[in-house]
N, C-alpha and C positions, 0 to 999 in steps of 0.2 A: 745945758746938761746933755753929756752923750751917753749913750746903752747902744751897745753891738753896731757901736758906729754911724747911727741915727742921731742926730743934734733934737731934741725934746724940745730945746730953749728955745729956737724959730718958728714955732709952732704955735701956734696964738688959738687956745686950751678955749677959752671961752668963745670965740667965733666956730669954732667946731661945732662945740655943743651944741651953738645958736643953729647951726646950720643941718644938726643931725633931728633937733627938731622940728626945723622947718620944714624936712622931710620927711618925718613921722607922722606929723600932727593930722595932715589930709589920709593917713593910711590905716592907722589904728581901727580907727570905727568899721573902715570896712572889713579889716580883717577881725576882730569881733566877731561882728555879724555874720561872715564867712563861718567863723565855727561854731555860732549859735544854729546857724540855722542847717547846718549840715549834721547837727547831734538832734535839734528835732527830727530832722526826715529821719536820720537813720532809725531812730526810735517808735517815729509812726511805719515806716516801713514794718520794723521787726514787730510791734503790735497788731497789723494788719495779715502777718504771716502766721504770726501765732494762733489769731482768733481764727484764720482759714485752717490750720492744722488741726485745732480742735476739735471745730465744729465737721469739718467734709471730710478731711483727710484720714485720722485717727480712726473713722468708720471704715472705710474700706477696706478688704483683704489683700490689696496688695500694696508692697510698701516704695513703689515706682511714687507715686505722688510724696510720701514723705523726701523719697531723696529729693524730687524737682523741688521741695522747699528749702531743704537745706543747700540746693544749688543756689535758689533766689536771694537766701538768708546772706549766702558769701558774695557772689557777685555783689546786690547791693553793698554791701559794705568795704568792699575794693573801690563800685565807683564811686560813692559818697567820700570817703577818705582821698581818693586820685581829685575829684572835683575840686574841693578846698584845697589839697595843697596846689592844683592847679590857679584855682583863684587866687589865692593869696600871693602866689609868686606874678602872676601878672599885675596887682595891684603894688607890689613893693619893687618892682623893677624899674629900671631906666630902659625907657623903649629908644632903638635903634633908629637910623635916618631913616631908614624903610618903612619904619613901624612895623615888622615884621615882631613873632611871637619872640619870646626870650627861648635863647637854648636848653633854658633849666625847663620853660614848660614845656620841649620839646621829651625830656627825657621824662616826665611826667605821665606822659602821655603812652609812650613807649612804656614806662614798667606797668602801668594799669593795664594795659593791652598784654602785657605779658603774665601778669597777676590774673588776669581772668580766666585764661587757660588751667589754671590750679581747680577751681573749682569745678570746670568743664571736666577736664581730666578726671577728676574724682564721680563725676555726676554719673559720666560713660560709664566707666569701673564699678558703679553700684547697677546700672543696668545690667551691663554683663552679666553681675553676680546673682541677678533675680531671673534671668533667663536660662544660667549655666543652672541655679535649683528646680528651675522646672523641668528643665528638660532631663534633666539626669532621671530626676524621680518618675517621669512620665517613660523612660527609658529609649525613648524614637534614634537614638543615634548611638553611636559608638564613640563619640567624644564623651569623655568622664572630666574625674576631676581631675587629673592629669593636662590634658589638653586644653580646659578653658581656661585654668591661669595665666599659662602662657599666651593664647589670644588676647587676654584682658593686658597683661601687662603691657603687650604688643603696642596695641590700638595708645594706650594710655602714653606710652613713649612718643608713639607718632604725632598727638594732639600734642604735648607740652612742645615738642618738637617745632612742627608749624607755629606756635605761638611765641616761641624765640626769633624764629626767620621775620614774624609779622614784627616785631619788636624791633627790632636791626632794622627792617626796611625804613619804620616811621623815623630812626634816628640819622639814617639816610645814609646808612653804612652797607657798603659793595660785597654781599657775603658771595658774591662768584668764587673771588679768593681762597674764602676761605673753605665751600666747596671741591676746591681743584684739590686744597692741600687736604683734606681730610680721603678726598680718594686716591693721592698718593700713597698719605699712612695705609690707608686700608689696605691698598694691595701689597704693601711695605710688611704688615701683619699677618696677611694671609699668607705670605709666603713664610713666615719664619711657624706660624702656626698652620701647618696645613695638619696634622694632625686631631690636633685639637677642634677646626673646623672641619672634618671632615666628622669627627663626633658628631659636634652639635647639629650638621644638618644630617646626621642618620638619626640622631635624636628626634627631631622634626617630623621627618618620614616617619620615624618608629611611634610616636604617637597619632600621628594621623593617621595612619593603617591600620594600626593596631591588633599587629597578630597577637597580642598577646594585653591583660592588666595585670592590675594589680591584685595578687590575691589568686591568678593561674599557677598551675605545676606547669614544668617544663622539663624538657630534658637537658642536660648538662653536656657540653661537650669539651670543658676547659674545669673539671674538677679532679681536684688533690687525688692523687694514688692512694688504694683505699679507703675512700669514703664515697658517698652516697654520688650517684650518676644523676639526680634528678632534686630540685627544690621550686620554693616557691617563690613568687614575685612581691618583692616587697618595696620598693622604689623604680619609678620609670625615671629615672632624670636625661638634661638634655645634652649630659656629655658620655652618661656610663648606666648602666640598671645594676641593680641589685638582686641576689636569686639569695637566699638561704636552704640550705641542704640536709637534709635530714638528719647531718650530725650539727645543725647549728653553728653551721660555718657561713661566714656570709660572704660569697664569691660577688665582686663586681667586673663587669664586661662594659668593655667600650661598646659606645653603640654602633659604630662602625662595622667591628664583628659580628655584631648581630644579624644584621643587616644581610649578609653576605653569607649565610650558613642557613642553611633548612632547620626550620622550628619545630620542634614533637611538643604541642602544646598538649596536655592530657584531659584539660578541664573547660577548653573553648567551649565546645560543641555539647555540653552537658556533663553533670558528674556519671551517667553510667557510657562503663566501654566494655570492648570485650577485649577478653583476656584466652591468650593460646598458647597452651605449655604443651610441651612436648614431653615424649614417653617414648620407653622402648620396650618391646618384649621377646622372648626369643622365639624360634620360628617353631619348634614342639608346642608353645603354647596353646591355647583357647584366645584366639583375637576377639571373637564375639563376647567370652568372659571376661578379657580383659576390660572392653567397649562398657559393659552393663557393670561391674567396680568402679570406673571412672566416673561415670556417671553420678552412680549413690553418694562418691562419695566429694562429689562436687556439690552436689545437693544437703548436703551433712553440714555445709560452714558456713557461718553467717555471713549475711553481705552477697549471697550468690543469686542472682535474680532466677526465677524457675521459670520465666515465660518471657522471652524464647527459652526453651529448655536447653542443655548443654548437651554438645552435640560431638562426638571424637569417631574422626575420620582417619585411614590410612595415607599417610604421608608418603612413603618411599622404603626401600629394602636395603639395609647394611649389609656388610660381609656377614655377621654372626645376628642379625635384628629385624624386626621388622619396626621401623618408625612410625607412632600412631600422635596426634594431636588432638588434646582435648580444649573445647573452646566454649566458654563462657562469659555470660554477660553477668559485671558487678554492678553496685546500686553507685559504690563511692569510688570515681578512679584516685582519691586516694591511699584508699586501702590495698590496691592491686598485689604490693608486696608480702603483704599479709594473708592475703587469700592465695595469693597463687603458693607461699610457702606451708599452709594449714591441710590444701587440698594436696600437695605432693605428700606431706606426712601421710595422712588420711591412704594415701594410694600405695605407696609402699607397705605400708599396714596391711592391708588388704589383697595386695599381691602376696605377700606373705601368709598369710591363712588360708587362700585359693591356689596357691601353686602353681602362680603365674612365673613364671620365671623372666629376671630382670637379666641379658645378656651381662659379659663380662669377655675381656680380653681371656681369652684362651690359647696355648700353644703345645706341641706335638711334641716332647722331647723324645729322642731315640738314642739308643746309650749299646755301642759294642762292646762285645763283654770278651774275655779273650780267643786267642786262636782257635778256628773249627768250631765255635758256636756263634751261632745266626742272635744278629741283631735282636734286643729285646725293645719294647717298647710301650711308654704309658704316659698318658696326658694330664695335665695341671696345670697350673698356673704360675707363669711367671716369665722372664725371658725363656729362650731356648738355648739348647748347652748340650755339646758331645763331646766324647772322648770318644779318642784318638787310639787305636789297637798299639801294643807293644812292638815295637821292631823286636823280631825273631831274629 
């Protein structure tokens, strides 16, 4: 009998059989055994782990000893599982002239070494994560939660990493190769994306230095025409941030630009700052009157800190002004907009009831009136404007 050009009929059905027993028969039991006895360890293992978690580890405050048991709980049960099928495949194999191992327990051996790294990888990542809570909360650094994921993912790339290279070497494969070709692509990549890496390491920079988090005002210097110059930080990411603006616009900036442009952070250095608005008054005025109004009524708005007291110095002399500056320290430099526009109100009020006078564009118009009368003349406001005498 033929099927897909195989003759069946030449095939002598029951000498097979005889013969697939015959090499069965010595192999069965041990492999049996092989998984009898690999499902008790694992099992006294995990009872052994258990009744340690209970009893010592579940006490303690920190949860570093839980993870190193569920490192132990994974690893044992990679190499229990790698073990037997290692056994098992060396008992059912046909050994070589050499008697060298078989190839299957070579690769064996290889993915268990490379299976181990998983749970290493994970074990690091949970350290990380119980040092990245301490520290933050303890506050000793300027890495937040921004910057240690990135460390953590980092580290954890790097381990599974080496544990692939270890895997390839026991299978006795040349990764020089493949090496050489991966830093071709790379620099094949870098060039087609040099923008995009030139983000991600201002990204890097921009976390590690950290002029600025999450949750600072900043100044803006790439927002929409008519709306807000200044928002807040609401994403650090590692190719672009995100700032939101007082109209709830949410402008993202490559990090790159960032990087390269002076930061007016408002809120680094604490929430109180000072705030210095300027004023003008004209030169008939009372400057000392004007000095003692600024004051009260900086003092008049909430949010205005009284100690250091506000303090308004002469600036400099206009053609028609004399420029004075009033400078105050708030409690919130988020409020700044708010205070510094309450306290202008407040001072125009009050320039107004004092008889301070606030200058204003003034001009000289003179106006010939006709022949043999002299020039008249009267000031006001607006451009300036003459006529011209009749030709006689």
């Amino acid at each position: 009998m033929e099927f897909l050009g195989f003759n069946f009929g030449s095939i002598d059905i029951g000498a097979a059989w005889r013969a697939a027993l015959a090499f069965a028969a010595p192999r069965w039991m041990p492999t049996v055994a092989t998984i009898v006895l690999a499902t008790v360890v694992y099992f006294i293992v995990r009872w052994i782990l258990g009744r340690a978690k209970k009893r010592w580890v579940t006490r303690t405050e920190t949860r570093l000893d839980d993870h190193f048991v569920e490192f132990l709980l994974s690893a044992g049960l990679f190499s229990i599982v790698a073990w037997a099928a290692w056994r098992i495949i060396q008992v059912w194999s046909i050994p070589n002239a050499t008697g060298d191992a078989p190839l299957a327990a070579n690769w064996v051996l290889a993915i268990w070494v490379g299976l181990l790294f998983l749970p290493l990888s994970r074990f690091i990542g949970d350290i990380l994560d119980v040092v990245e809570e301490r520290v933050i909360a303890k506050g000793e650094t300027t890495l937040d939660e921004t910057a240690f994921p990135l460390i953590n993912r980092t580290v954890r790339f790097i381990i599974l990493a080496l544990g692939a290279v270890l895997a390839l070497d026991l299978l006795g494969l040349n990764i020089a190769p493949l090496l050489a070709g991966a830093g071709v692509m790379g620099l094949a990549l870098s060039l087609a994306a040099k923008d995009t890496l030139s983000n991600l390491i201002a990204g890097v920079l921009l976390i590690m230095d950290r002029p600025f988090k999450v949750g600072d005002r900043i100044e803006l210097w790439s927002a929409p025409n008519e709306t807000g110059t200044w928002g807040d930080v609401i994403e650090i990411g590692l190719r672009a941030t995100k700032i939101r603006n007082p109209d709830n616009l949410v402008i993202v900036v490559p990090n790159s630009q960032i990087m390269v442009r002076d930061i007016i952070n408002y809120t680094m250095s604490g929430e109180d700052i000072r705030l210095r608005i300027p004023f003008s008054v004209a030169y008939e005025s009372d400057i000392d009157r004007a000095k003692v109004l600024l004051i009260d009524a900086a003092k008049k708005v909430e949010g205005v800190k009284l100690s250091p007291e506000p303090l308004v110095i002469v600036r400099g002399f206009g053609p028609s002004d004399v420029q004075i500056q009033l400078r105050v320290w708030i409690l919130e430099a988020r409020n700044r907009r708010r205070i510094a526009d309450e306290i202008t109100g407040r001072a125009v009020a009050a320039f107004a009831d004092a008889g301070v006078e606030i200058p204003y564009p003034k001009r000289e118009l003179i106006i010939h009136g006709e022949s043999g009368q002299g020039p008249a003349s009267r000031s006001g406001q607006g451009p300036a404007s003459r006529r011209l005498p009749r030709p006689g």
